[in-house]
C-alpha positions in Angstrom: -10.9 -33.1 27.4 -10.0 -30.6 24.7 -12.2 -28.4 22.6 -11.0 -27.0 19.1 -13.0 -25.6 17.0 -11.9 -24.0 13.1 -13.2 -22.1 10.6 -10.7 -24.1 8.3 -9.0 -27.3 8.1 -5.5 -25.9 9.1 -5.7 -22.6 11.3 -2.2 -22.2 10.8 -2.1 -22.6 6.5 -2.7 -19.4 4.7 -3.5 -17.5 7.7 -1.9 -14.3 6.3 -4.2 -15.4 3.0 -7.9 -14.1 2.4 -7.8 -12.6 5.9 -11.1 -10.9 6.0 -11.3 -9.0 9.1 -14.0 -10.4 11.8 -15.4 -12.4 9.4 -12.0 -14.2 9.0 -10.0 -17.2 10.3 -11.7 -18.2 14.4 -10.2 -20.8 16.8 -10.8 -21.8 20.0 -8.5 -23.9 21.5 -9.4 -24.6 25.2 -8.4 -27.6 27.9 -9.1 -28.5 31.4 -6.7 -28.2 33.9 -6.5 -24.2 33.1 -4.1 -25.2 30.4 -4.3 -23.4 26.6 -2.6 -25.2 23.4 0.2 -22.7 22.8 1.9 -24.2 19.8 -0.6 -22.4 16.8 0.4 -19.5 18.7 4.3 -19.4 17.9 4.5 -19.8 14.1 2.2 -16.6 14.0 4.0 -14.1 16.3 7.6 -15.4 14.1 5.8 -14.7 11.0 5.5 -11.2 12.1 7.6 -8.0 13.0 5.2 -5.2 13.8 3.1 -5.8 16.5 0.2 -3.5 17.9 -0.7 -5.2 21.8 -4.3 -3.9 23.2 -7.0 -4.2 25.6 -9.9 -2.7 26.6 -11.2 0.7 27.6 -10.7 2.1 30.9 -7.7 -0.3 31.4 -7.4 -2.2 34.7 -3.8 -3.2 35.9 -4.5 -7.2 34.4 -5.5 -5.0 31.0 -1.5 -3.2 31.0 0.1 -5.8 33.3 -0.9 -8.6 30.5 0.3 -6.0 27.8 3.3 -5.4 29.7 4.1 -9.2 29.8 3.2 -9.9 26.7 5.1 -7.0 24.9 8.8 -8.5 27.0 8.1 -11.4 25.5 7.8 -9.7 21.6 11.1 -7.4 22.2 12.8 -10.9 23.5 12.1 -11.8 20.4 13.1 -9.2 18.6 9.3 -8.1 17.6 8.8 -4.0 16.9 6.1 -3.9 19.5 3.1 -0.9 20.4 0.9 -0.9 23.0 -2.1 1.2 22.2 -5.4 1.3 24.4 -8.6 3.0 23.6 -8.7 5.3 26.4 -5.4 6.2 28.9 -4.5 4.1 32.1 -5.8 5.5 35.5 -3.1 7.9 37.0 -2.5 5.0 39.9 -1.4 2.7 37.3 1.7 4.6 36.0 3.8 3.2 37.9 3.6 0.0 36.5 4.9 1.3 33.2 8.3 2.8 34.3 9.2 3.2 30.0 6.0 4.8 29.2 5.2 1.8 26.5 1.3 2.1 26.6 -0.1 4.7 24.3 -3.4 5.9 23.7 -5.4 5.8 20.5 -6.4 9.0 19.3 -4.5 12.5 18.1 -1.5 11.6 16.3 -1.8 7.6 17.7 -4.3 6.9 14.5 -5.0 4.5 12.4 -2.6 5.8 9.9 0.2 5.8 12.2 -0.9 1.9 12.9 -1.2 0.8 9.9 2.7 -0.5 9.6 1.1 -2.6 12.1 1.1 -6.7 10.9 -0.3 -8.3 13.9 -2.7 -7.1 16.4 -3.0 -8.8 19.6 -5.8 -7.8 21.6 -5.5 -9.0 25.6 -8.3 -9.0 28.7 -10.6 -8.8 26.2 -13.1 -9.7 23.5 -15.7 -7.4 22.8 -15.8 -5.1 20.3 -17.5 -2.4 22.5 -14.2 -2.8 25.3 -12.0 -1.5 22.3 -13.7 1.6 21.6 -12.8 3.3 18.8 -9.7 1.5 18.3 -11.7 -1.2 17.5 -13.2 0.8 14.7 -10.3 1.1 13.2 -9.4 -2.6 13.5 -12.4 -3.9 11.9 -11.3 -1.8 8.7 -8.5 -4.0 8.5 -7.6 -7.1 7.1 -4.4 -7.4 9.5 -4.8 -10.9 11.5 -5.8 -10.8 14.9 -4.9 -12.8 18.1 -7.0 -12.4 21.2 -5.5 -13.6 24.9 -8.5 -13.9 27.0 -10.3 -15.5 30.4 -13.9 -13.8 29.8 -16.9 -15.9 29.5 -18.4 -12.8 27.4 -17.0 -12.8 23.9 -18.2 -11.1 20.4 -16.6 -12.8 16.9 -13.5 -10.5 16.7 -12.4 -12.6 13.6 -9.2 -13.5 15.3 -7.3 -16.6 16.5 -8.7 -17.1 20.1 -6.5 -18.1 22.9 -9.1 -18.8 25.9 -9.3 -19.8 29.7 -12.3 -18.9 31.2 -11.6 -20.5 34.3 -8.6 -18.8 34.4 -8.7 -16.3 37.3 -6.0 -13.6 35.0 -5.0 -12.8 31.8 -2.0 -12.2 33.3 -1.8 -15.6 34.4 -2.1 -17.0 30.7 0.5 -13.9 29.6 2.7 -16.0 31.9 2.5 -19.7 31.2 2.9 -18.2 27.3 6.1 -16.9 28.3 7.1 -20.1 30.1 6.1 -22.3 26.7 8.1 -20.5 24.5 11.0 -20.0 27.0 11.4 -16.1 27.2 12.6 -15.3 30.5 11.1 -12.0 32.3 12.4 -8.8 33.1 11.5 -7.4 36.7 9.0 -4.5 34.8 7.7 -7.7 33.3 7.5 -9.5 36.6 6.2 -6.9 38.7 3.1 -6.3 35.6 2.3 -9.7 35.6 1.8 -9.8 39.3 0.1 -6.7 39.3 -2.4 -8.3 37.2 -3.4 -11.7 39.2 -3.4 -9.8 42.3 -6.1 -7.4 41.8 -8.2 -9.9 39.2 -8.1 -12.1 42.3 -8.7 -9.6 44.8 -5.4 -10.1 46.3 -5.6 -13.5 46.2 -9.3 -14.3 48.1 -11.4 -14.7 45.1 -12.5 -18.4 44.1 -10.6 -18.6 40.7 -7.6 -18.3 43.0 -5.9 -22.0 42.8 -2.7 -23.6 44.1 -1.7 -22.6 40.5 -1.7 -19.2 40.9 0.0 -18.9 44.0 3.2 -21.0 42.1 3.1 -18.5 39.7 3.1 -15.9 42.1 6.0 -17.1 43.6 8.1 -17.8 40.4 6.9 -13.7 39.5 8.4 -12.9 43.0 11.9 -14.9 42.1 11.9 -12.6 39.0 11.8 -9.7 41.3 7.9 -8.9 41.5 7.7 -7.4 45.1 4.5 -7.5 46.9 4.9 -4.9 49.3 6.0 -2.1 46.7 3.1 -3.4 44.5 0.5 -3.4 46.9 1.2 -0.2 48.2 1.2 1.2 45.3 -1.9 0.1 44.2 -3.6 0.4 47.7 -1.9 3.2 49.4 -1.7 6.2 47.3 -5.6 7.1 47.9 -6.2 11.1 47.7 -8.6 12.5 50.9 -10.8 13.4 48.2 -11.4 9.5 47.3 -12.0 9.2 51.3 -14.3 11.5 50.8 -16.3 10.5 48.1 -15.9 6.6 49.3 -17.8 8.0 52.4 -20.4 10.1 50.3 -21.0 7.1 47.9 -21.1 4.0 51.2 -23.6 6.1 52.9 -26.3 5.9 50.2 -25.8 2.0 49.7 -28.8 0.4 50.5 -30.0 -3.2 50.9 -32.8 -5.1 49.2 -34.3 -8.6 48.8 -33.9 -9.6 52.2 -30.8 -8.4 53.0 -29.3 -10.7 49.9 -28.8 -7.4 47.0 -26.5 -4.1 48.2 -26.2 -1.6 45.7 -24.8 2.3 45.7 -24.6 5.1 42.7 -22.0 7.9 42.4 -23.5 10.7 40.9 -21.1 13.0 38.1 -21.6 15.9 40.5 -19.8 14.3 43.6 -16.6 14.4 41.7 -17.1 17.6 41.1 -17.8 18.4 44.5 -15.3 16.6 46.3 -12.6 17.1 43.4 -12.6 13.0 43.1 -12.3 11.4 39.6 -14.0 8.2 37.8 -10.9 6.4 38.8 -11.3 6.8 42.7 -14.1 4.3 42.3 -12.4 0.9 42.1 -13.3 -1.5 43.7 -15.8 0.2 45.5 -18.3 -2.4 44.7 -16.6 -5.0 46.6 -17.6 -2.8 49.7 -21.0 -3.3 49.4 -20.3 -7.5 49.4 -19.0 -6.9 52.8 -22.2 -6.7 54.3 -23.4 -9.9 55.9 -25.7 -12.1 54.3 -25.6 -10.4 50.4 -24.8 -12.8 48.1 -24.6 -9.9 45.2 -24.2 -6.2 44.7 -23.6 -3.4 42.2 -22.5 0.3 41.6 -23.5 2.5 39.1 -21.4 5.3 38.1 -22.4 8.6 36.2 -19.9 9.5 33.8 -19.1 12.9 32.5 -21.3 11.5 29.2 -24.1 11.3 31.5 -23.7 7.2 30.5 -23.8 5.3 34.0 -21.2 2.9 34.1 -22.3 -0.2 36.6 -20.2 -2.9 37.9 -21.6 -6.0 39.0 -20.5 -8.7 42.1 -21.5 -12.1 43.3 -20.6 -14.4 45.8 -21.6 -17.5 43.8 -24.9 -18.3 42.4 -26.0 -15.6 40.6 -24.5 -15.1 37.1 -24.1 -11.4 37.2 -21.9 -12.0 33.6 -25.2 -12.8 32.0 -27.4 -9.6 33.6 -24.3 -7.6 32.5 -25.2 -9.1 28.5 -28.3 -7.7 28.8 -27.1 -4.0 28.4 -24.2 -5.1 26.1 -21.6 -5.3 28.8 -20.3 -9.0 30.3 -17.4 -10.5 32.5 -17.4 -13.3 34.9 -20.0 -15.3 36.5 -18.8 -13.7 39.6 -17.5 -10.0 38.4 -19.0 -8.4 35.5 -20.0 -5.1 34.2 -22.3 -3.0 31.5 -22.2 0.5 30.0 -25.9 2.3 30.1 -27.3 5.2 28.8 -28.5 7.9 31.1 -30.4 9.4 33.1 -29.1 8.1 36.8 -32.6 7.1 38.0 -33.7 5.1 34.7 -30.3 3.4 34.6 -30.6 1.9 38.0 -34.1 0.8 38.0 -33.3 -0.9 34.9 -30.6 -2.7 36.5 -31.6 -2.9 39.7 -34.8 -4.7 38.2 -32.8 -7.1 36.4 -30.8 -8.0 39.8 -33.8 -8.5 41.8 -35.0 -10.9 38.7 -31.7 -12.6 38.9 -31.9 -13.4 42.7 -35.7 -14.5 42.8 -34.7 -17.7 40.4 -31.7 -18.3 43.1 -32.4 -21.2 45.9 -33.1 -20.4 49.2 -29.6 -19.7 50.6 -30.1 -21.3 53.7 -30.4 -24.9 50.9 -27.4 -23.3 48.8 -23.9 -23.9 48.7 -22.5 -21.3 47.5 -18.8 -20.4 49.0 -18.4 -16.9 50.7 -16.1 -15.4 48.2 
């Protein structure tokens, strides 16, 4: 079964025409079988030169692995390409950017020096609040939009949607574009691409994770994507202040609701203590879901701001992507997560209020079927 759904007869006629920024020209195009319609895709990116690539704010490795992907495919075909993020990669990411292509927007990267810019392609993403203030600027504009996405949570960006929700990376739909329209991969392009699946599927354990992913896996690997050198990388390069504060941070999780809710808070002065930064916290939320017998948990992070960042987990069952759209954040039914003002305190009863809610409408668990993540 396929789903399309158009603003306009032909998505493809006129779509440089009467552009009106989010307002303007939206498609879904969506099928079973984790399969997207490509072809509207390919007339668009050959219509145009200049080509700004994005994603959201505090950029995960699927975020610049996708971008990475996507943008080899552009230079194949002869595209000027940008990538420009609201706010800068984590300093464990680097690596997977060994020309330096991903810019940050702000300082000299404006909207001014953007504006050459004819296409915008935003990946991992669509929200308007994930783009930050680059996604100011690109709301002033009339320049057509394509979005490359597998989040349930979605705003009207006014762009041509490309969509998967089921599909367990963007990085994943970065590569079976490439495949359609026959551009072949570079190793940077490889190695970015697996970068991506593996940590959006927790190395491969999460329930998205398919007989499909692992062929792409290995057809990344045949390009030259190297598991080992990736994964340490990614895994092994922790500081002893990020032991430190993982220590700290684990030793005030507590558990509520019978044993089924695990939840922990890092607090803006333990960084400052033990010389850790907002980065070192990956994936420390999927420590807490290691308990036995939670079915969901959650982290809430102080930021210098004094905003608490909280990321949300669920083995099955409970919808954390729809407690995270309650405080104008969203995700995955499984893996979600919202941006709250401060104070520490009010933050987390807030959420922690809204998690308890959430589990109370769940069936017992001893009645439930829900897989073990």
């Amino acid at each position: 079964m396929e789903w399309f759904q158009s603003t306009i007869e032909n998505p493809l006629q006129n779509f440089c025409g009467n552009f009106a920024g989010e307002a303007g020209l939206k498609v879904f195009i969506i099928r079973d079988m984790n399969t997207i319609d490509w072809k509207p895709i390919v007339p668009l990116i050959e219509s145009h030169q200049r080509i700004l690539v994005s994603s959201h704010v505090r950029p995960d490795a699927d975020a610049i692995g996708s971008a990475l992907g996507l943008a080899c495919l552009l230079k194949h075909l002869g595209k000027t390409v940008r990538i420009v993020n609201p706010s800068a990669p984590p300093a464990n990411l680097f690596w997977i950017d060994p020309e330096q292509m991903v810019e940050t927007f702000g300082g000299s990267v404006n909207g001014a020096s953007l504006a050459e810019t004819d296409l915008h392609i935003i990946v991992d993403t669509s929200a308007w609040q994930q783009l930050g203030e680059l996604g100011k600027w690109m709301r002033t504009t009339t320049i057509p939009r394509i979005v490359i996405d597998h989040h349930v949570s979605s705003d009207d960006l006014g762009a041509m949607e490309f969509k998967d929700t089921r599909s367990e990376a963007t990085g994943s739909l970065i590569f079976r574009l490439c495949e359609f329209m026959n551009v072949p991969l570079t190793q940077v392009a490889a190695t970015a691409l697996y970068a991506a699946i593996a940590t959006d599927t927790g190395w491969f354990r999460f329930p998205a994770t398919n007989a499909q992913t692992m062929q792409i896996a290995g057809s990344l690997m045949e390009r030259g994507a190297d598991p080992t050198d990736i994964y340490r990388h990614l895994y092994e390069q922790s500081t002893l202040a990020r032991l430190h504060l993982c220590g700290r941070v684990l030793g005030r999780a507590q558990l509520d609701a019978d044993g089924l809710l695990a939840s922990t808070v890092v607090k803006w002065s333990d960084f400052v203590e033990l010389g850790a930064v907002p980065a070192d916290t990956e994936d420390l939320v999927n420590e807490c879901l290691r308990i036995a017998g939670t079915r969901a948990a959650y982290i809430g992070v102080e930021q210098m701001n004094s905003q608490i960042k909280f990321s949300f987990r669920s083995r099955g069952g409970l919808n954390v992507a729809s407690i995270a759209e309650k405080f104008g954040g969203g995700g995955h039914k499984q893996a979600a997560g919202a941006t709250l003002p401060g104070p520490l305190d009010l933050a987390h009863a807030r959420v922690h209020a809204a998690m308890l809610e959430g589990l109370k409408a769940l069936p017992d668990p001893a009645s439930s079927t829900i897989p073990a993540s």
